[in-house]
N, C-alpha and C positions, 0 to 999 in steps of 0.2 A: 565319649569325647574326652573326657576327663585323663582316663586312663593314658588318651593318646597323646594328650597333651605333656602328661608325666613323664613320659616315655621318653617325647621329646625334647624336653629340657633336660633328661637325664643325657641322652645322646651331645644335646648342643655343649652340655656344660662338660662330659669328657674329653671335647675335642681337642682344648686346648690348654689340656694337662699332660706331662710330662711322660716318658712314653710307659714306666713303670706305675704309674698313678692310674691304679684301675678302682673303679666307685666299688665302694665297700658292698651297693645293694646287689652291684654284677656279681663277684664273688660267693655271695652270700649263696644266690637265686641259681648257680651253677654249682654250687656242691650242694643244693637240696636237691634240685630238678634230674640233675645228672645221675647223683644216689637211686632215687627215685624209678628210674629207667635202669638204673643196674642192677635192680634188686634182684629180677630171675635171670641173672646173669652172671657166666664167671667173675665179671671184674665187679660185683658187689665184696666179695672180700677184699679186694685190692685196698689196701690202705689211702687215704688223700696225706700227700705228702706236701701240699699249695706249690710245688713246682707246675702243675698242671696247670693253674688259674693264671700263674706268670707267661708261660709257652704257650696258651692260649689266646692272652691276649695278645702277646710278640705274633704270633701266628697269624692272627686275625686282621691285623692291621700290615702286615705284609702282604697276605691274600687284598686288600683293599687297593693298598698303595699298590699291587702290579697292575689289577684291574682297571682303574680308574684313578689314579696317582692323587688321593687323598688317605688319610688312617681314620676318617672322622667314621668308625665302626655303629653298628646297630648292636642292639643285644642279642639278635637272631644270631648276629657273626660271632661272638665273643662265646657265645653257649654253645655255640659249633664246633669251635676249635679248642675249646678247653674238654669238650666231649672227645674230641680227634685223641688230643694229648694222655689221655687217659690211658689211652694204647700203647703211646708214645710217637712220638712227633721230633724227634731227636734231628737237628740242622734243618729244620723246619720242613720239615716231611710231610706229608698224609697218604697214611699206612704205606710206607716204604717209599711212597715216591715224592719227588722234592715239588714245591705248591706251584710252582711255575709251571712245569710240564702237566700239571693237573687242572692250570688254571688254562694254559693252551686247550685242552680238551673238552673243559667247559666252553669255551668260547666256540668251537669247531660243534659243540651239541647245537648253541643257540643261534650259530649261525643257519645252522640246517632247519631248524627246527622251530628258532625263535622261542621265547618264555613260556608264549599262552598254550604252544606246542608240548612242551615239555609238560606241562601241566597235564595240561587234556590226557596226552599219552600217558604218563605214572598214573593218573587213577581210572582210566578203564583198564590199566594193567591191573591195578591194586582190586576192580570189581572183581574180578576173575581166580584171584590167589584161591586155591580152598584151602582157608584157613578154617578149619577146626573152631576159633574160637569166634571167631563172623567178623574179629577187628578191623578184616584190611577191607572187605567190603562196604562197612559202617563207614570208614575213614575215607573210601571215595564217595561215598554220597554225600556226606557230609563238607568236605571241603571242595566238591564239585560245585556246590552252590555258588562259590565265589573265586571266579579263576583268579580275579585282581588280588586277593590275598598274597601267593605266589609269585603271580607273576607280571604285575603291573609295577615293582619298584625294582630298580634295576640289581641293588643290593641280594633281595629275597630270590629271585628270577637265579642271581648267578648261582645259589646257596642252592636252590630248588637243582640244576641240574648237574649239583656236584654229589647233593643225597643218590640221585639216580646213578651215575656212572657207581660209586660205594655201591649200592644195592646191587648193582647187577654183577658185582665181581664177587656175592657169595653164590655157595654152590644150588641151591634149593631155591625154590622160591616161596615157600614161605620163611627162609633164611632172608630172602632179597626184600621181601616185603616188612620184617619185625625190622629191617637195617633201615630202608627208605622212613618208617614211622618213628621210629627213636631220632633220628635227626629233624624230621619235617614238622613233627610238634614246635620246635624251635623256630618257625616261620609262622605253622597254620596258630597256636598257642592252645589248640585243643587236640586230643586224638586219641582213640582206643590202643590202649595197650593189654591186648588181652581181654578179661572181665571188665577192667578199667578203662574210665573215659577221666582222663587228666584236662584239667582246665590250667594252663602254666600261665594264662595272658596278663596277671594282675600280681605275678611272683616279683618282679621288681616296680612296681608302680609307683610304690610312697615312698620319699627317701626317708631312712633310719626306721624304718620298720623290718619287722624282720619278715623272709621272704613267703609268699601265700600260695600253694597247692591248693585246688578246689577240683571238687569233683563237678563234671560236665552236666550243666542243666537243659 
């Protein structure tokens, strides 16, 4: 409860700052967590040049303001799109295509399908991946226990099926699946990655502390 509490005054209190005035713990908690997920990744060599932390945030709050004509962002959004940007996100893109037409497409998922849909379907997809390493399995049972994680806030819900549409445009599906888990840890706040069960939930919790990785209990 604490934790949520924190959360939430960090969200209330970015609301009505300026649009380049992103909380130093956001920033912080997206170049740890994001490093973190790119380690066995080509773009862990990638330099941070903090143009990404900015395009992120610009990003995230455009994806909001289409969706529901507010920018008052979560940290799920802002570690989303600053993860996006990392690729590049150039005229406010995600991967190649502009947020609007992307945001049409989520919408046209949740219409069919609605959130708690979206949910249910990504993780009896994700039982099924054979992944070699057992993560994408672990990671549906585990965040099967509580579909409301994903998909009971409308924010999470829209984020949840724009991981999916992303996962499903790589080739493999244990490609689709390490794509769907590197993003969806940013909602679920827990999730295998590989050997690793990363705990992100308490990465911006205190303000002015520096950001907290834990390993999954």
């Amino acid at each position: 409860m604490k934790i949520l509490i924190a959360f939430l005054l960090i969200t209330i209190a970015t609301a009505g700052r300026g649009f380049a005035q992103i909380p130093a713990e956001w920033q912080s908690a997206a170049q740890v967590v994001i490093a973190e997920l790119e380690r066995d990744t080509p773009l862990a060599s990638k330099p941070w040049t903090g143009a990404e932390l900015t395009q992120g945030w610009q990003l995230a709050r455009a994806w909001r303001k289409h969706n529901n004509n507010n920018v008052e962002i979560i940290l799920a959004e802002y570690l989303t799109f600053v993860a996006v940007c990392r690729s590049g996100c150039a005229g406010n893109t995600i991967e190649g295509k502009g947020y609007v037409a992307m945001a049409e497409q989520v919408k046209n998922v949740l219409q069919q399908v609605g959130p708690y849909g979206v949910a249910s379907t990504v993780h009896g997809w994700l039982a099924n991946v054979p992944d070699p390493s057992g993560a994408a399995a672990k990671n549906a049972a585990m965040w099967n226990l509580d579909l409301n994680v994903a998909a009971a806030d409308f924010a999470t819900g829209n984020l949840y099926a724009l991981y999916w549409l992303l996962a499903q445009a790589r080739p493999t599906p244990i490609e689709q699946a390490n794509t769907f888990t590197r993003f969806a840890i940013f909602v679920q706040g827990r999730a295998w990655i590989g050997s690793r069960c990363l705990d992100i939930s308490k990465v911006a919790a205190v303000l002015g502390a520096p950001p907290r990785i834990e390993t999954c209990k």
